[in-house]
KOLDREN-972063 format. One record per residue (C-alpha): residue number from 0; x, y negated, z negated; residue in three letters. Coordinates in steps of 0.05 Angstrom, whole numbers, plus 5000, padded with zeros to 4 digits. Last residue first. Layout:
N
(NUM (X Y Z) "ala")
...
This chain:
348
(347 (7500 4918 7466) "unk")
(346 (7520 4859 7428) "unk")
(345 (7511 4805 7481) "unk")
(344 (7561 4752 7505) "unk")
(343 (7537 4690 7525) "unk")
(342 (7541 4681 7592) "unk")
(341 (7474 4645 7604) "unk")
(340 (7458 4603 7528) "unk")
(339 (7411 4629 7471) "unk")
(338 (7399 4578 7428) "unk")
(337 (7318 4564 7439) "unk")
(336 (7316 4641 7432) "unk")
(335 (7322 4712 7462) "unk")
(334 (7300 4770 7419) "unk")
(333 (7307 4840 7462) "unk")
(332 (7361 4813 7511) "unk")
(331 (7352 4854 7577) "unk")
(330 (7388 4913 7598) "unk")
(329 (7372 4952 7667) "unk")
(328 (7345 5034 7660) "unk")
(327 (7287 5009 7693) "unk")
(326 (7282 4953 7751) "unk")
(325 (7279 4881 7725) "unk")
(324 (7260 4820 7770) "unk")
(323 (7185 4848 7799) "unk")
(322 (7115 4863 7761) "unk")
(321 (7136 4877 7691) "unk")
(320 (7086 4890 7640) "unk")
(319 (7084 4856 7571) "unk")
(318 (7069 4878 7504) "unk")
(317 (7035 4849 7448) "unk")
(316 (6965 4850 7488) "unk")
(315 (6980 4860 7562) "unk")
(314 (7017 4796 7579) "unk")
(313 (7041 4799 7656) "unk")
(312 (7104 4792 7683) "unk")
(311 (7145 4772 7747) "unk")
(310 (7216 4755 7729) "unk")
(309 (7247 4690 7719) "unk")
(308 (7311 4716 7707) "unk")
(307 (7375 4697 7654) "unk")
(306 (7437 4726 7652) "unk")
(305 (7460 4747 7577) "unk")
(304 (7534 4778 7586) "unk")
(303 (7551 4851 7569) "unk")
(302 (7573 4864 7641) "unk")
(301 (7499 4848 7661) "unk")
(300 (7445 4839 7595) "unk")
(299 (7386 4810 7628) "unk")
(298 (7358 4747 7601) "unk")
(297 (7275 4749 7610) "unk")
(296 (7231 4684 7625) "unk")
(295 (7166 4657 7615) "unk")
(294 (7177 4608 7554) "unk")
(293 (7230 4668 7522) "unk")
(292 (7200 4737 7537) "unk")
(291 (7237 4798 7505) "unk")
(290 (7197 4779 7438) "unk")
(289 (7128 4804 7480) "unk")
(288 (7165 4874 7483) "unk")
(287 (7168 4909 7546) "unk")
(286 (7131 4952 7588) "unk")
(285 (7150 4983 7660) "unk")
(284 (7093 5014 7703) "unk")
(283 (7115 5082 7728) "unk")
(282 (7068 5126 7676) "unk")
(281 (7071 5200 7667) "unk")
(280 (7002 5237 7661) "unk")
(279 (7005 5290 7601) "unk")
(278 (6951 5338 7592) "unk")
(277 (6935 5394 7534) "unk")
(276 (6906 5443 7549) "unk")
(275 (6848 5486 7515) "unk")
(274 (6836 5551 7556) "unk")
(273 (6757 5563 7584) "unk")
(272 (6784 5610 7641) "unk")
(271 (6859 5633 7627) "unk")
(270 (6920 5602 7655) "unk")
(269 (6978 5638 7691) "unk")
(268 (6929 5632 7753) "unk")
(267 (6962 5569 7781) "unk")
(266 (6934 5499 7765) "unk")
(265 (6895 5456 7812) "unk")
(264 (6878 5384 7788) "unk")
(263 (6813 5353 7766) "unk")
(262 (6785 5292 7740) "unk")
(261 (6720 5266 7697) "unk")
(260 (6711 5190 7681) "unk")
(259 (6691 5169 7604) "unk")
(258 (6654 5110 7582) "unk")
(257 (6677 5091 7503) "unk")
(256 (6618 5074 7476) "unk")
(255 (6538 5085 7480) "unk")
(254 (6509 5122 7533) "unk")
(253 (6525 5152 7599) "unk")
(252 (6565 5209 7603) "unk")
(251 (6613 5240 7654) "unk")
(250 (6625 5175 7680) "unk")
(249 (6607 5170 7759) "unk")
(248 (6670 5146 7798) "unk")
(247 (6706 5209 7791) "unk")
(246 (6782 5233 7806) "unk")
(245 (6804 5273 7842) "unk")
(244 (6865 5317 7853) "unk")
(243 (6907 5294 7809) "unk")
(242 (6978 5333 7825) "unk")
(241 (7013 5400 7787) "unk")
(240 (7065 5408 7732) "unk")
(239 (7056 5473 7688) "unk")
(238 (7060 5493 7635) "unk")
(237 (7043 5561 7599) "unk")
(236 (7051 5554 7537) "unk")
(235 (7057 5497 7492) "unk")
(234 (7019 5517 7442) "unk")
(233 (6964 5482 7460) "unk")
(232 (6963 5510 7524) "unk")
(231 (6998 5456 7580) "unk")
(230 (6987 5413 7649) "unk")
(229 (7032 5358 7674) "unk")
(228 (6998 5309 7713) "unk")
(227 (7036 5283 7777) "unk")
(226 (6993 5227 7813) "unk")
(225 (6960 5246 7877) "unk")
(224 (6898 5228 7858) "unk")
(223 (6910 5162 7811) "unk")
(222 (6915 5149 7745) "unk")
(221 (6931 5076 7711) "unk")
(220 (6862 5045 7731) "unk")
(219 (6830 5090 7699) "unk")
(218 (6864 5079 7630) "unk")
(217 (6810 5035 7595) "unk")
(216 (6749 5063 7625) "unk")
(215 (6771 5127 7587) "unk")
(214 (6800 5189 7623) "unk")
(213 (6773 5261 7637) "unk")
(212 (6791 5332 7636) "unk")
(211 (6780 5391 7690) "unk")
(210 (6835 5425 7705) "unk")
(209 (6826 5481 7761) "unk")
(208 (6823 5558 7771) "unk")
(207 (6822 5583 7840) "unk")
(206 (6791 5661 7824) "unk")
(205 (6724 5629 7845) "unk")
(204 (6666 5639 7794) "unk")
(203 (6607 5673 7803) "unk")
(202 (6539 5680 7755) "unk")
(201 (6494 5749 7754) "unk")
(200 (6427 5747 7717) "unk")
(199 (6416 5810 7704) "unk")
(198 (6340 5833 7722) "unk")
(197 (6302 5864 7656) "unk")
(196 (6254 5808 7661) "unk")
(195 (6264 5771 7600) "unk")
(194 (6345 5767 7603) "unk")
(193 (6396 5791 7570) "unk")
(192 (6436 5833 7615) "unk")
(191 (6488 5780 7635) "unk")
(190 (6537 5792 7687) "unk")
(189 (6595 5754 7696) "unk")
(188 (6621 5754 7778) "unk")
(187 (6700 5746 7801) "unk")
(186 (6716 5718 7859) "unk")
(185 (6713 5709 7937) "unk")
(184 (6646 5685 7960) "unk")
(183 (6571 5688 7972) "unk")
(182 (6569 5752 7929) "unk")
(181 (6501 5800 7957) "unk")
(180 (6439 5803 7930) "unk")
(179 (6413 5866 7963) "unk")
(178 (6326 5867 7968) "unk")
(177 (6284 5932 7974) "unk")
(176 (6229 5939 8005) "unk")
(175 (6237 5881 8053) "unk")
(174 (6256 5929 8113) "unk")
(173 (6199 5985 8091) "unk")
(172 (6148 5926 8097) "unk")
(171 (6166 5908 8171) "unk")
(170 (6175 5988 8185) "unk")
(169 (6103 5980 8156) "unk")
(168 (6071 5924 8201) "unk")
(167 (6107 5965 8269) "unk")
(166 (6068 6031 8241) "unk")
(165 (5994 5994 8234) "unk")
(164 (6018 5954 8303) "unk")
(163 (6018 6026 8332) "unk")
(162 (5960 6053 8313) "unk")
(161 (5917 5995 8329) "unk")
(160 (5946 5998 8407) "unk")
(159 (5935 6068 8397) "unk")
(158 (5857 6057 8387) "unk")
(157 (5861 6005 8439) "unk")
(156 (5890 6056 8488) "unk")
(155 (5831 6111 8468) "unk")
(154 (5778 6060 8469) "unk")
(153 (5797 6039 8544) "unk")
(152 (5811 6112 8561) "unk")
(151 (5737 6124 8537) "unk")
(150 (5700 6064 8574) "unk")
(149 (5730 6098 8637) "unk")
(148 (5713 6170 8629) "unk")
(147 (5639 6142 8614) "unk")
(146 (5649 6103 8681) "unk")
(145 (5663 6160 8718) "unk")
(144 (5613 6203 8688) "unk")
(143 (5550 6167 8719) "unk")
(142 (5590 6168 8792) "unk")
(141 (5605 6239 8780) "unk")
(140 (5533 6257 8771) "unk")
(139 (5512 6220 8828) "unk")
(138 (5570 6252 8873) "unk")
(137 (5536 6327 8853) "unk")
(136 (5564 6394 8813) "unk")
(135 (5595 6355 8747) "unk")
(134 (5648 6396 8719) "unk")
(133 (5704 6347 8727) "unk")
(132 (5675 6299 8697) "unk")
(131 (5646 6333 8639) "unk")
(130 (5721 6349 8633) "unk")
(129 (5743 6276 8634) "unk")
(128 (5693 6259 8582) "unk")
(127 (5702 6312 8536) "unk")
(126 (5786 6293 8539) "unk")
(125 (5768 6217 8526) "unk")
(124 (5734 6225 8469) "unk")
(123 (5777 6271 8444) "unk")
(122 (5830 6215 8441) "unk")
(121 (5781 6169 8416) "unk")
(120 (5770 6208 8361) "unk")
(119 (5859 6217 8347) "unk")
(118 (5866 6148 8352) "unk")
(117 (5815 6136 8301) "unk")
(116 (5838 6184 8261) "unk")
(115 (5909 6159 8261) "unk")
(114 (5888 6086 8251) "unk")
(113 (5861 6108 8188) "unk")
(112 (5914 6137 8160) "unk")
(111 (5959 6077 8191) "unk")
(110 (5911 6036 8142) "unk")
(109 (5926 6079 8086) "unk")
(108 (6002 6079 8093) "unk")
(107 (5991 5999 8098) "unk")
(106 (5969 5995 8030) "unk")
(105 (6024 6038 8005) "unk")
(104 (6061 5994 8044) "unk")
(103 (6028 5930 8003) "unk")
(102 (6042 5959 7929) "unk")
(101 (6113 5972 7947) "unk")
(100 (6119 5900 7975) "unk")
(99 (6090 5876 7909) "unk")
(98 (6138 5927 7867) "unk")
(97 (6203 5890 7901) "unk")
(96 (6252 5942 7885) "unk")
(95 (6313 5908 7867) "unk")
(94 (6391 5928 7894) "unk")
(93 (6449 5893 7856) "unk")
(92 (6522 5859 7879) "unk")
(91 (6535 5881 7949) "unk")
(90 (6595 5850 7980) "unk")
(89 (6584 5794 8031) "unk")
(88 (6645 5756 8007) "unk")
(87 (6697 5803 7960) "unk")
(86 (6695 5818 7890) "unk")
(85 (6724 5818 7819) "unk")
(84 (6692 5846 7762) "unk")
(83 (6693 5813 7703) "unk")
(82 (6619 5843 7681) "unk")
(81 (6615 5900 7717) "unk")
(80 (6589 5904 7784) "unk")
(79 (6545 5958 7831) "unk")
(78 (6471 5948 7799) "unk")
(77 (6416 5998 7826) "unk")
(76 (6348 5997 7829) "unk")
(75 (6318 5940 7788) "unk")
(74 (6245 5925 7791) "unk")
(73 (6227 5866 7818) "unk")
(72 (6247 5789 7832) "unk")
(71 (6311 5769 7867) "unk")
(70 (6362 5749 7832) "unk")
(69 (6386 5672 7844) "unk")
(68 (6462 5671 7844) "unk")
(67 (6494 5620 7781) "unk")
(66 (6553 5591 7824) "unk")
(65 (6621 5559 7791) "unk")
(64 (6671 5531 7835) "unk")
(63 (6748 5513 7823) "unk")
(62 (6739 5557 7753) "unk")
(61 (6753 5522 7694) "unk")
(60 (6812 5506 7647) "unk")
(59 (6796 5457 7603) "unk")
(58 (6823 5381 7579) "unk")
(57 (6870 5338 7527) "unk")
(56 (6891 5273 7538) "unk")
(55 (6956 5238 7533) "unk")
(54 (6977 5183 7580) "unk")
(53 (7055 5177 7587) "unk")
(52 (7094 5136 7553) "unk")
(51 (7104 5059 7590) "unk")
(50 (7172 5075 7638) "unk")
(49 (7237 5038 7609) "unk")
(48 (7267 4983 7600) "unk")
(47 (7339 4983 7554) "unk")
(46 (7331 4931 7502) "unk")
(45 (7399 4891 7468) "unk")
(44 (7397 4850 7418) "unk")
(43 (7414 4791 7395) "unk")
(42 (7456 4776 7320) "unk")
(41 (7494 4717 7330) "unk")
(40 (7458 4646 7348) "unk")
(39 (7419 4651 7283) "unk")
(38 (7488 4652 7248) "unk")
(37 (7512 4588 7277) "unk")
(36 (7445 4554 7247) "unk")
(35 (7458 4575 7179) "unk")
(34 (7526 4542 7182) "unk")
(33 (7498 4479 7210) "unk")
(32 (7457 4475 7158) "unk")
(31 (7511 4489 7102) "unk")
(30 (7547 4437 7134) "unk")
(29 (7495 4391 7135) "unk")
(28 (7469 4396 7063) "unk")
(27 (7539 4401 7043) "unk")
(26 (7550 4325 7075) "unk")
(25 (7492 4303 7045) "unk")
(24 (7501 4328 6976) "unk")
(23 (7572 4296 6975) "unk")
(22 (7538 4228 7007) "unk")
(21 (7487 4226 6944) "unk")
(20 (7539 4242 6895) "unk")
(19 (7571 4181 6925) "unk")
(18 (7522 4135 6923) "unk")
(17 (7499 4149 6844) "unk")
(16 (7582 4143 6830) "unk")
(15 (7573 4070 6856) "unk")
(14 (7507 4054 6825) "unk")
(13 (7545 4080 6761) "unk")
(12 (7607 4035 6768) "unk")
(11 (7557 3969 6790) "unk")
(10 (7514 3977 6724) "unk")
(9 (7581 3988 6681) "unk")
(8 (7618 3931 6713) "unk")
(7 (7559 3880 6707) "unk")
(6 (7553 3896 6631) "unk")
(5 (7623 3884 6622) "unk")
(4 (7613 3817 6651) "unk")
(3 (7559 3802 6598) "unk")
(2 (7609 3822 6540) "unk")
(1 (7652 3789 6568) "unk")
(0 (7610 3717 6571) "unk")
């Protein structure tokens, strides 16, 4: 019967110590639970907002209008430009020949020739007749002569008549002879002698020199005319900081891809025709981190303090864009959680 009862004691001692190991593990459990979750309270951070980085593109230099001038056709008589040159409106670029309008007054030389003579006939025509006229003894005679006299003045003013619409028809030719093409506008003209007919072909360009670049379908809602664009060489130099000053609605291109829309700004002469640049458009939206948004809202960091907004955003891929609530250079809380409490201080 003791030796059973000791039995009991030992079964009942070790359930005993079993339980309390258990509890012991339990209690550290907790406390070393609780421990880890004080520290995930400690440790947020602070995020100043700022502006979304500019847009970065690059673009060309290019003359504000561009004009290829149509030369007139024949055989070249004189050429007053150099390539480069600059020049004024109206100013006389080249003189041509026109060989088919030579052809035709050398034409008309040959018809006032003959106009001439014929002129001159009926001119002595008339004379004979007017002193037969004047010879003639008897009234019948003069009667016969007088209408002879007559018929020849008629001939004699349609025969100068002829004469001089021959002479009117070749000042007419002698005007188009030779043809001035003349620059339409201010700037400076490129010639080009190589060309089939032996006429240079003779392109203008204003002296206003412009940016002309473009921006994808995805950012053309973010520019706008009016909107500063700063404007540099690839190396940097010059720069300068001018305005969009349109922008298209027709892509540049249409095919496959990436759909790109053309836009312009005025730059000042310090850049050179056909120079690289490289283009910078500042952005005003404000951007933020997707881990600065708790369930919809955003804790500013005021006096070092978490304060927390419901402010106006909208999810933009990992990001987010604010709307309303925060205004740049303001604090928020860069990683705000489930145990993140208003007032609690912030290490900022």
């Amino acid at each position: 019967m003791k030796k059973r009862t000791k039995v009991v004691l030992i079964t009942v001692s070790s359930v005993v110590a079993v339980g309390l190991l258990t509890v012991t593990s339990i209690t550290t459990y907790n406390k070393m639970t609780h421990k880890a979750s004080s520290v995930t309270k400690k440790g947020y951070q602070s995020y100043r907002v700022t502006s979304s980085p500019a847009l970065s593109m690059s673009g060309k230099i290019v003359a504000n209008k561009t004009q290829t001038l149509n030369s007139p056709s024949g055989k070249i008589q004189q050429i007053n430009v150099n390539d480069g040159q600059t020049v004024k409106n109206g100013e006389i670029l080249l003189t041509v020949t026109n060989t088919d309008i030579q052809e035709a007054i050398e034409a008309q030389n040959d018809v006032i020739s003959k106009a001439t003579r014929g002129a001159s006939a009926t001119a002595s025509a008339l004379k004979s007749a007017q002193q037969q006229y004047q010879q003639a003894s008897d009234e019948e005679g003069k009667a016969a002569l007088k209408d002879t006299v007559a018929q020849a003045q008629q001939a004699t003013t349609d025969a100068n008549a002829d004469l001089q619409d021959a002479q009117n028809k070749l000042v007419e030719l002698q005007n188009k002879l030779n043809v001035s093409l003349t620059a339409p506008f201010d700037g400076i003209v490129s010639v080009d002698n190589n060309t089939k007919d032996g006429i240079p072909s003779l392109t203008m360009n204003t002296t206003e020199k412009v940016l002309r670049a473009t921006v994808s379908e995805y950012d053309y809602d973010k520019i706008h005319s009016g909107d500063s664009v700063t404007v540099s060489g690839i190396d940097g130099t010059p720069t300068q900081t001018t305005a969009i000053d349109k922008i298209e609605q027709i892509p540049a291109e249409q095919g496959k891809g990436t759909t790109y829309y053309p836009f312009s700004a005025n730059v000042n002469g310090d850049f050179l025709y056909g120079q690289s640049v490289k283009v910078k458009v500042p952005q005003n939206d404000l951007k933020i981190p997707s881990s600065a948004v708790y369930k919809g809202s955003i804790y500013k960091v005021i006096d070092g303090k978490a304060s927390r907004i419901n402010a106006d955003v909208t999810k933009s891929g990992t990001s987010y864009f604010i709307k309303s609530g925060v205004v740049k250079g303001e604090k928020i809380v860069l990683n705000p959680d489930s145990h993140l409490k208003n007032g609690e201080a912030i290490n900022d």
